[in-house]
N, C-alpha and C positions, 0 to 999 in steps of 0.2 A: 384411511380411516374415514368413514362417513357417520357423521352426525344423524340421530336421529329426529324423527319430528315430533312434536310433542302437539296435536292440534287446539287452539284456545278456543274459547268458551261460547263462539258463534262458529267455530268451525262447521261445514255440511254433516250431517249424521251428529252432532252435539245439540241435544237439546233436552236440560234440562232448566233450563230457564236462571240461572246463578253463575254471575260474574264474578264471585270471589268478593265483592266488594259488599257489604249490607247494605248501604243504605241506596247503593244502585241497584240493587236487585228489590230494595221497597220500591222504588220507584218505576221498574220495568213492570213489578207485579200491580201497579197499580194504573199502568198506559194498558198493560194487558185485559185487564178489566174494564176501558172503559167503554167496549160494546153494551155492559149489562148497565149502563146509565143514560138516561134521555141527553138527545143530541143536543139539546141547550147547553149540558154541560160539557161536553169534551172541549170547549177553551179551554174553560178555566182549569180543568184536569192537566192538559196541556200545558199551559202557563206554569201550574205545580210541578210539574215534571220539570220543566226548565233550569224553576227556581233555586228546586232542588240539588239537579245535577250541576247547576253553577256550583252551588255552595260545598259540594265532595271538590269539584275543582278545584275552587278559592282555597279549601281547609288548607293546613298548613301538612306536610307530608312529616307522618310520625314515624316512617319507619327508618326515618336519618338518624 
């Protein structure tokens, strides 16, 4: 019996841009955009993103 593959959400040929998760996908959509902002801001852009994806980490996991 061989299991099949199921490929996740960066897999090659996937690319719709959505990780299943919201507020990771606000924050992919929003490093995705930051070509269209003057280069003084991609820190701080940066930084947000960080902040961000700490804080889906830190949350407390609801689906236990």
């Amino acid at each position: 019996m061989t299991e099949q593959f199921e490929p996740g959400p960066f897999a090659p040929g996937h690319d719709d841009g959505h990780t299943g998760v919201a507020a990771v996908d606000e924050v992919v959509a929003m490093v995705d955009a930051v070509d269209q902002r003057d280069l003084a801001d991609h820190v701080e852009v940066f930084t947000q993103a960080h902040e961000r994806l700490r804080g889906v980490l830190d949350a407390p996991d609801e689906s236990a």
